[in-house]
mmJSON file of the N, C-alpha and C atoms, coordinates in Angstrom:
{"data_MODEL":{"atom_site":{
"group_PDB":["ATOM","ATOM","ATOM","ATOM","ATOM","ATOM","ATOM","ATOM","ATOM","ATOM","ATOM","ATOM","ATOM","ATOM","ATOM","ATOM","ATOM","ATOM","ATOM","ATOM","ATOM","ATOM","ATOM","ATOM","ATOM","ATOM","ATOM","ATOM","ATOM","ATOM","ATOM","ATOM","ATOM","ATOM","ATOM","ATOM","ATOM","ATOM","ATOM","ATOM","ATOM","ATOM","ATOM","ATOM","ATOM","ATOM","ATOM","ATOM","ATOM","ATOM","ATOM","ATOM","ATOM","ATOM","ATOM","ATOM","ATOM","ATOM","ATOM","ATOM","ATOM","ATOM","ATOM","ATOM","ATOM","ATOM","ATOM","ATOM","ATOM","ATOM","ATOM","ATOM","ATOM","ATOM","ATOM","ATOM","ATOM","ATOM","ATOM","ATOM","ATOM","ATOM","ATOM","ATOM","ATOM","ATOM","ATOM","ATOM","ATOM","ATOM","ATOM","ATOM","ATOM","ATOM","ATOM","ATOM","ATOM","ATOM","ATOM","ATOM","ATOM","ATOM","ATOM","ATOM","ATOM","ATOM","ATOM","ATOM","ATOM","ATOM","ATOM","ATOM","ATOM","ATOM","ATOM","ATOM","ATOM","ATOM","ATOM","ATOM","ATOM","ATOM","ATOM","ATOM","ATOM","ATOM","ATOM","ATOM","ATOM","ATOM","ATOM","ATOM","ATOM","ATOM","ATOM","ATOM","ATOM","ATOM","ATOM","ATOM","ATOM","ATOM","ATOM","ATOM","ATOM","ATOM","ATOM","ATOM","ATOM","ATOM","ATOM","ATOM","ATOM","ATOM","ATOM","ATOM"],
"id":[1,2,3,4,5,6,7,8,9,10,11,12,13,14,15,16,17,18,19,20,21,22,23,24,25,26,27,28,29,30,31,32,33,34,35,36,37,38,39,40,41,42,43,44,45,46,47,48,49,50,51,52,53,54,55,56,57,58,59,60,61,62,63,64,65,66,67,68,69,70,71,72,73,74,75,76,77,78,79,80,81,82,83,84,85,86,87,88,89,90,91,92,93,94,95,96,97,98,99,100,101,102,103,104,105,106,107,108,109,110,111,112,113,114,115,116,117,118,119,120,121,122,123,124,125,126,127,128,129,130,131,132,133,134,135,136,137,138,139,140,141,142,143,144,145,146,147,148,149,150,151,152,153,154,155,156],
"type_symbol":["N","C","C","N","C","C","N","C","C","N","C","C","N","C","C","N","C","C","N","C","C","N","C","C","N","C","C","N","C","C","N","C","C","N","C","C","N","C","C","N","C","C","N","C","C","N","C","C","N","C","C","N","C","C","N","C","C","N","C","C","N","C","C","N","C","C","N","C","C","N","C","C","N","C","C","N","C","C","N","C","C","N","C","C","N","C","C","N","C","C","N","C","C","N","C","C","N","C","C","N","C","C","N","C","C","N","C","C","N","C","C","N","C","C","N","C","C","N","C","C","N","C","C","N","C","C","N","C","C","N","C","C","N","C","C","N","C","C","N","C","C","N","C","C","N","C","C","N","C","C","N","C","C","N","C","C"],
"label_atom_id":["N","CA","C","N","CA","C","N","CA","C","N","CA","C","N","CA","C","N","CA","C","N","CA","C","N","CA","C","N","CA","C","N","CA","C","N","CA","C","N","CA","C","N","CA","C","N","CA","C","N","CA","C","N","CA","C","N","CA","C","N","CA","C","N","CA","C","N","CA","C","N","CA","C","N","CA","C","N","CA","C","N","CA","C","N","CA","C","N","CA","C","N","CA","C","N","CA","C","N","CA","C","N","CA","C","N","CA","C","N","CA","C","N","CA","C","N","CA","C","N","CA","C","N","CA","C","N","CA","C","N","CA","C","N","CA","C","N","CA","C","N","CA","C","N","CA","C","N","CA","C","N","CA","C","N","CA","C","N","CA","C","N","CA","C","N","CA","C","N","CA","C","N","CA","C","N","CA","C","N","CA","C"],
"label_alt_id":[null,null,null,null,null,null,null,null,null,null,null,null,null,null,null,null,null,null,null,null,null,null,null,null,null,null,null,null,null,null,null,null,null,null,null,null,null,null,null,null,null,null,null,null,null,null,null,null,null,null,null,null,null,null,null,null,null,null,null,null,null,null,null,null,null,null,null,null,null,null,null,null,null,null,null,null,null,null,null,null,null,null,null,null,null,null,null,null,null,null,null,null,null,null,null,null,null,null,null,null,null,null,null,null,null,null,null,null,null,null,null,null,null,null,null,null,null,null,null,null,null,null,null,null,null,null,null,null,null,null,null,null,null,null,null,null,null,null,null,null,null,null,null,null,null,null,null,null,null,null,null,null,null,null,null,null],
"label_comp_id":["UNK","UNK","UNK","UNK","UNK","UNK","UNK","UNK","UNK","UNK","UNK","UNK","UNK","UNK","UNK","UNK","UNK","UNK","UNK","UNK","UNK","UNK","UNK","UNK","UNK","UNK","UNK","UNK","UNK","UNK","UNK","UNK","UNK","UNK","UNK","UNK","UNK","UNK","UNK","UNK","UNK","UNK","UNK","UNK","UNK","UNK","UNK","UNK","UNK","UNK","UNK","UNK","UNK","UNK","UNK","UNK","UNK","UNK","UNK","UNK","UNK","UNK","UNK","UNK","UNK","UNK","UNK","UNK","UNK","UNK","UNK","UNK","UNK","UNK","UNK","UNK","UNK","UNK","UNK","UNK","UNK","UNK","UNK","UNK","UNK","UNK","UNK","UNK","UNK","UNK","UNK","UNK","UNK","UNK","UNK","UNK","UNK","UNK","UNK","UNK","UNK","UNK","UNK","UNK","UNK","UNK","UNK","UNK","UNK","UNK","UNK","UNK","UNK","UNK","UNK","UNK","UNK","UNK","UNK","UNK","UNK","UNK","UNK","UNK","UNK","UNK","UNK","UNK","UNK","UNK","UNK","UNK","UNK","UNK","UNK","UNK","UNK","UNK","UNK","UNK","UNK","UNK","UNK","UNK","UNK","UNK","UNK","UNK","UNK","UNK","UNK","UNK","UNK","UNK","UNK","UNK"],
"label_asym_id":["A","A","A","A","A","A","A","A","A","A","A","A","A","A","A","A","A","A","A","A","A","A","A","A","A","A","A","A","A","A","A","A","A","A","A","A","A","A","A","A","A","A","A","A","A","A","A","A","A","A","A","A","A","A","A","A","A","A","A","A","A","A","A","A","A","A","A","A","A","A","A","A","A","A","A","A","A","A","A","A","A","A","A","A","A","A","A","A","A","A","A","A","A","A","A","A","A","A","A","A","A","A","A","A","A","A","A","A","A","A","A","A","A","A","A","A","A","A","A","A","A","A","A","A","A","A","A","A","A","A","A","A","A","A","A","A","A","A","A","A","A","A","A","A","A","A","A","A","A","A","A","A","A","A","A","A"],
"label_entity_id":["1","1","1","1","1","1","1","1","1","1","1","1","1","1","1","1","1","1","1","1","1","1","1","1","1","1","1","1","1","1","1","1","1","1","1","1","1","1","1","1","1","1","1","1","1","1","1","1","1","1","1","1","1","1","1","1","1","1","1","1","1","1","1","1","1","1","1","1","1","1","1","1","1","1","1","1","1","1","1","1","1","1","1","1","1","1","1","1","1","1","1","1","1","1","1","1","1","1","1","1","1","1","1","1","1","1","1","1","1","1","1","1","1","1","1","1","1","1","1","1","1","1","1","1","1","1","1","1","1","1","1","1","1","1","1","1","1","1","1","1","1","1","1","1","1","1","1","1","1","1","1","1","1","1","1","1"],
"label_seq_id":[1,1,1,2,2,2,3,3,3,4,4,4,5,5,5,6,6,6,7,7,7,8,8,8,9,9,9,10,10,10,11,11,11,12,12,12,13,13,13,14,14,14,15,15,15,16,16,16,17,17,17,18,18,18,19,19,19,20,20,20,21,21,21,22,22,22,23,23,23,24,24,24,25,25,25,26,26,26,27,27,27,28,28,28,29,29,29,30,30,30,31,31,31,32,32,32,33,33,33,34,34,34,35,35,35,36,36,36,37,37,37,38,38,38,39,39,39,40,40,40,41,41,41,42,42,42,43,43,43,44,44,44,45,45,45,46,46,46,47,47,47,48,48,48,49,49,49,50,50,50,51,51,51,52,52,52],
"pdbx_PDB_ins_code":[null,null,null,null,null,null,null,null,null,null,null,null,null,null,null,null,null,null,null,null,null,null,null,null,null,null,null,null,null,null,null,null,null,null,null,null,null,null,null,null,null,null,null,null,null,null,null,null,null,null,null,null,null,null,null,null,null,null,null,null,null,null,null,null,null,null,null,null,null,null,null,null,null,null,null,null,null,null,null,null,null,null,null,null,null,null,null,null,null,null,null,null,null,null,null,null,null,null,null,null,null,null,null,null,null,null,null,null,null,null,null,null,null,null,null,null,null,null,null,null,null,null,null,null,null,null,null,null,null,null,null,null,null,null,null,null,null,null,null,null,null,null,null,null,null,null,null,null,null,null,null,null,null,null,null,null],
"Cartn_x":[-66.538,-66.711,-66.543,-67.624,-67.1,-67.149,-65.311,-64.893,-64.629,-65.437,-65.015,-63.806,-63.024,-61.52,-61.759,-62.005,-62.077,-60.633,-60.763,-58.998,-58.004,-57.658,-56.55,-55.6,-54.822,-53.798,-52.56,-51.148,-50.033,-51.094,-51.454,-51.701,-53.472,-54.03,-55.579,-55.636,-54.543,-54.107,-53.624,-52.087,-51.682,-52.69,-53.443,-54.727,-55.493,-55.87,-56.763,-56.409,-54.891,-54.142,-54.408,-53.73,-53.757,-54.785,-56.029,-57.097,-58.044,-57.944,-58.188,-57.592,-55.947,-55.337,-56.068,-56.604,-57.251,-58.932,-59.02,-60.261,-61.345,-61.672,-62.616,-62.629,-64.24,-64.757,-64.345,-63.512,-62.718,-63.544,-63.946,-64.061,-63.242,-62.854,-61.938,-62.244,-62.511,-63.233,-61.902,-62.216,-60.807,-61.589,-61.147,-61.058,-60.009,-60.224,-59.53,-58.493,-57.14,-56.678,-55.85,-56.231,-56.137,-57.309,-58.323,-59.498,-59.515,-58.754,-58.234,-57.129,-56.014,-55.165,-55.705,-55.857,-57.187,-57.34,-58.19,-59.438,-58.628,-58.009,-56.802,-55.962,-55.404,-54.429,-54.288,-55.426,-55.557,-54.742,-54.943,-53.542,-51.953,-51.122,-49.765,-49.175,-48.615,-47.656,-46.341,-45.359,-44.103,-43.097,-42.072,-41.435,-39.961,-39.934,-38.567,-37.463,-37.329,-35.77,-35.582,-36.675,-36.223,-36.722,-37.721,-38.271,-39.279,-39.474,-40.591,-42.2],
"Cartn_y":[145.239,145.352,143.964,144.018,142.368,142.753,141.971,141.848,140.627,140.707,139.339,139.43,138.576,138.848,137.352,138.255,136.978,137.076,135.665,135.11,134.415,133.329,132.927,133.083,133.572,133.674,134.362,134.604,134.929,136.696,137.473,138.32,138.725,137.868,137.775,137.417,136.236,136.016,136.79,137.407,138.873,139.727,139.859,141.227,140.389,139.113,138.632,138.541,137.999,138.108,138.95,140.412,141.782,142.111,142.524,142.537,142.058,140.802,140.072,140.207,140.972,141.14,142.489,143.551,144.434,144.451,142.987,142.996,142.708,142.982,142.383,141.35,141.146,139.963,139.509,138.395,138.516,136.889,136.952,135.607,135.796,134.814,134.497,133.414,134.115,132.977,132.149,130.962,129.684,128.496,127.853,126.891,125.62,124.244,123.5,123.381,123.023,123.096,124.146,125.67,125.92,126.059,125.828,125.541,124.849,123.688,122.134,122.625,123.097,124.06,124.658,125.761,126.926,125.607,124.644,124.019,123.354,122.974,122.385,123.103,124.148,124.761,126.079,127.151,128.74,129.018,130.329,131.327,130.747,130.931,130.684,131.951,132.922,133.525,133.633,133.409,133.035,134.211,134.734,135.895,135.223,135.471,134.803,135.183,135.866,136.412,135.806,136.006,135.638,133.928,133.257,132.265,132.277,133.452,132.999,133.186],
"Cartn_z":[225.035,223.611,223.003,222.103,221.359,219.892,219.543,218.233,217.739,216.218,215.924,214.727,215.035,214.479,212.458,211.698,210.902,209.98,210.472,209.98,211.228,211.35,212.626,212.073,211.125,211.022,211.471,211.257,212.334,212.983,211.885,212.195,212.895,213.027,213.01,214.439,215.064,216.389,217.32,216.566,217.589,217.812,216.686,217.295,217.999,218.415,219.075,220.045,220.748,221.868,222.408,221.719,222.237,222.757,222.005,222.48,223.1,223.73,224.712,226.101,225.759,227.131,227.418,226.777,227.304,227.933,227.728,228.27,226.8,225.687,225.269,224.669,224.315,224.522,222.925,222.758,220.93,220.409,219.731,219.059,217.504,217.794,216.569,215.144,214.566,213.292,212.603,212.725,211.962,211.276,210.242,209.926,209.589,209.236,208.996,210.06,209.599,210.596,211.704,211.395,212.031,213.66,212.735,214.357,215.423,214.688,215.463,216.274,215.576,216.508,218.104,217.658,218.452,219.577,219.048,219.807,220.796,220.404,221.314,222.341,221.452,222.264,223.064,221.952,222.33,221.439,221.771,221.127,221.575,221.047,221.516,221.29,221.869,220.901,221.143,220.734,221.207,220.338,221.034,220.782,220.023,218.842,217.867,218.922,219.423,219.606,221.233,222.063,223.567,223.375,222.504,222.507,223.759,224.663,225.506,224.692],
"occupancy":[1.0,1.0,1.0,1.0,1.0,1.0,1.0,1.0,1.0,1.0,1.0,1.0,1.0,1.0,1.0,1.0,1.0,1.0,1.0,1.0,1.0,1.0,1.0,1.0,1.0,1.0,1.0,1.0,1.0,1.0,1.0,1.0,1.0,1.0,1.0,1.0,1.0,1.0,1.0,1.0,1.0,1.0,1.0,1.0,1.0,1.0,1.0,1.0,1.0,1.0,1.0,1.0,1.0,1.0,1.0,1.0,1.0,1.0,1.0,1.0,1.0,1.0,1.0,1.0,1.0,1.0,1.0,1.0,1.0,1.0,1.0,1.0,1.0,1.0,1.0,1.0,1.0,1.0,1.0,1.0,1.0,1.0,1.0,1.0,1.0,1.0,1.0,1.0,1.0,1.0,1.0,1.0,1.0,1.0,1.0,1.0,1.0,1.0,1.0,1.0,1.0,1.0,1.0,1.0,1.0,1.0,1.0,1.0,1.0,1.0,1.0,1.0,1.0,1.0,1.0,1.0,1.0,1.0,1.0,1.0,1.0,1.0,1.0,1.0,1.0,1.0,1.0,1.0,1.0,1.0,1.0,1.0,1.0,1.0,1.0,1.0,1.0,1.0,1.0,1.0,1.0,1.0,1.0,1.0,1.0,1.0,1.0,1.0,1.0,1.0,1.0,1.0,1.0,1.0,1.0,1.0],
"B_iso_or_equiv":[0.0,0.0,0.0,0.0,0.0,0.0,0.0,0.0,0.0,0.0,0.0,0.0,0.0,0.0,0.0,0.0,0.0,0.0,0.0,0.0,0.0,0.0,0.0,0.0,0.0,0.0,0.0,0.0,0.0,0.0,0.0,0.0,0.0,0.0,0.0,0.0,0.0,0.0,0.0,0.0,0.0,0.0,0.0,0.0,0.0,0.0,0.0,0.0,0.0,0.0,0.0,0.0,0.0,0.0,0.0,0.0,0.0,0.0,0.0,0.0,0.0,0.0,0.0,0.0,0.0,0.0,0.0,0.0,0.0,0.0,0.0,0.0,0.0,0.0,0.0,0.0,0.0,0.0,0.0,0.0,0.0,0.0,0.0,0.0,0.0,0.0,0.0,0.0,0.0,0.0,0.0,0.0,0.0,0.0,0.0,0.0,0.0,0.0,0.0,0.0,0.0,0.0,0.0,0.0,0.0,0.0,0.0,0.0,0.0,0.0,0.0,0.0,0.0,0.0,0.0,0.0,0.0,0.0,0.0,0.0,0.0,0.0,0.0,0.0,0.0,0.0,0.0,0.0,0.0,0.0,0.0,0.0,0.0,0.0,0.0,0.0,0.0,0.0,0.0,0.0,0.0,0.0,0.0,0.0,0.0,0.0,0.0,0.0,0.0,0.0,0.0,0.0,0.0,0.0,0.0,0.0],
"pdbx_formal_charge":[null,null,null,null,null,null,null,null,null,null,null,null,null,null,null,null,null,null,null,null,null,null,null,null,null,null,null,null,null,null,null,null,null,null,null,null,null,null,null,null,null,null,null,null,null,null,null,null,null,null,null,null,null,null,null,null,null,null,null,null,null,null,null,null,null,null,null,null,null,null,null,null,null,null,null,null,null,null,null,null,null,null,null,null,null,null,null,null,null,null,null,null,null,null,null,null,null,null,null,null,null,null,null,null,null,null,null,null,null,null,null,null,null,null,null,null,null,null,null,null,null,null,null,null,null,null,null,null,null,null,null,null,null,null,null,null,null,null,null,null,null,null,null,null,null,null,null,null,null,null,null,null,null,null,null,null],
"auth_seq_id":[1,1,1,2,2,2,3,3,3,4,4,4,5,5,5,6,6,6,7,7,7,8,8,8,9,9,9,10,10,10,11,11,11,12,12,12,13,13,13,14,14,14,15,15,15,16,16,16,17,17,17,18,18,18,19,19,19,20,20,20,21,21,21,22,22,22,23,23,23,24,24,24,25,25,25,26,26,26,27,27,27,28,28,28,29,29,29,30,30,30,31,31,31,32,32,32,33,33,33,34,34,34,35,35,35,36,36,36,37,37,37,38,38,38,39,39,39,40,40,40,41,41,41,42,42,42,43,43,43,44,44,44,45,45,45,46,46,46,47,47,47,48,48,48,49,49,49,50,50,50,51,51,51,52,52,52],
"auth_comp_id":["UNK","UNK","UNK","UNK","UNK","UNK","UNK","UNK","UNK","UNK","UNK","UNK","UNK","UNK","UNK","UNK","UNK","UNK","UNK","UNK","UNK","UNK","UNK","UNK","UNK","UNK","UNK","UNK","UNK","UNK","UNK","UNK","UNK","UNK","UNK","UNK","UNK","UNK","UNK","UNK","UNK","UNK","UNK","UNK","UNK","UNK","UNK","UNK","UNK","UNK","UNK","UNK","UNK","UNK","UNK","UNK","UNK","UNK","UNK","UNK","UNK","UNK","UNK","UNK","UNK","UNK","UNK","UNK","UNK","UNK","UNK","UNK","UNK","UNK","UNK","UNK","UNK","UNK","UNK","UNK","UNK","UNK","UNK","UNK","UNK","UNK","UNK","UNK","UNK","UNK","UNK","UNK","UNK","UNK","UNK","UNK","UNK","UNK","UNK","UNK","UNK","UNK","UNK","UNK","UNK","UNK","UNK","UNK","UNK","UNK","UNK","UNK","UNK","UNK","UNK","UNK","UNK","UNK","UNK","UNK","UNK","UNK","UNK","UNK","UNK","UNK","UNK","UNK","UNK","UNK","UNK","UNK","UNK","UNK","UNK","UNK","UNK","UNK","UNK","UNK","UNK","UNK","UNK","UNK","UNK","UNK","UNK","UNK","UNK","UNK","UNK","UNK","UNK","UNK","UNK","UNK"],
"auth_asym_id":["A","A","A","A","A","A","A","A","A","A","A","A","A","A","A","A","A","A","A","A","A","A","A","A","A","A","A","A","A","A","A","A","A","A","A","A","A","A","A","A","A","A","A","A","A","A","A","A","A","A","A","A","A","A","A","A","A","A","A","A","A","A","A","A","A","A","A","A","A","A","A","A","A","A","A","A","A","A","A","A","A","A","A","A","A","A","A","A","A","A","A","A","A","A","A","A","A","A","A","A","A","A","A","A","A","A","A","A","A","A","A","A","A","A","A","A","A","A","A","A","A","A","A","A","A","A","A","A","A","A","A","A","A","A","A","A","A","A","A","A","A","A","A","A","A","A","A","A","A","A","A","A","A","A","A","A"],
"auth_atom_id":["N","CA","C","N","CA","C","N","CA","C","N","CA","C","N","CA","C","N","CA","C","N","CA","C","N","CA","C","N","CA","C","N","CA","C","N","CA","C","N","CA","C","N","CA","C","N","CA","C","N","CA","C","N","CA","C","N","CA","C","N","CA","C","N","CA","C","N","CA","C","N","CA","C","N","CA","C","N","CA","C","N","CA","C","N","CA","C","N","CA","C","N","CA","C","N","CA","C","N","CA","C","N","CA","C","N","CA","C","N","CA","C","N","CA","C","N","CA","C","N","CA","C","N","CA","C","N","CA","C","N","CA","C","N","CA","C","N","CA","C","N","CA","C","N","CA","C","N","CA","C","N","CA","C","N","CA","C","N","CA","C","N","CA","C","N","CA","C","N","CA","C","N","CA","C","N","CA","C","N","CA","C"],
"pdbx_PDB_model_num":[1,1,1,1,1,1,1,1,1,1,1,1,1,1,1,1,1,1,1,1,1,1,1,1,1,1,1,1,1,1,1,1,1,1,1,1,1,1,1,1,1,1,1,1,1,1,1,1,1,1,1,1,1,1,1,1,1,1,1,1,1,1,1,1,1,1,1,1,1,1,1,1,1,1,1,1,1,1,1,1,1,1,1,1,1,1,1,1,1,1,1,1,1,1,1,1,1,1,1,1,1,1,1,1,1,1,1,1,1,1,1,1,1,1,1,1,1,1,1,1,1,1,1,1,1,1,1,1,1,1,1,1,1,1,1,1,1,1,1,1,1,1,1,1,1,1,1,1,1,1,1,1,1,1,1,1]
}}}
């Protein structure tokens, strides 16, 4: 399945994560600097409480 996720933001990412770990195909729409982010790095998502 392909979804396109518009928005990178905290919440536009977790659903893009998520749904990428199940297998579809996610493009993620960003600008400025969060694209540069992205372009660089991917998703990150890091858990407040364990820090992994």
């Amino acid at each position: 399945m392909k979804i396109l996720i518009y928005g990178a933001g905290v919440i536009g990412s977790v659903y893009a994560a998520r749904l990428y770990q199940t297998g579809c195909d996610i493009t993620l729409l960003a600008r400025d600097k969060h694209y540069e982010r992205l372009k660089q790095n991917g998703i990150v998502i890091k858990n407040v409480l364990t820090g992994k």
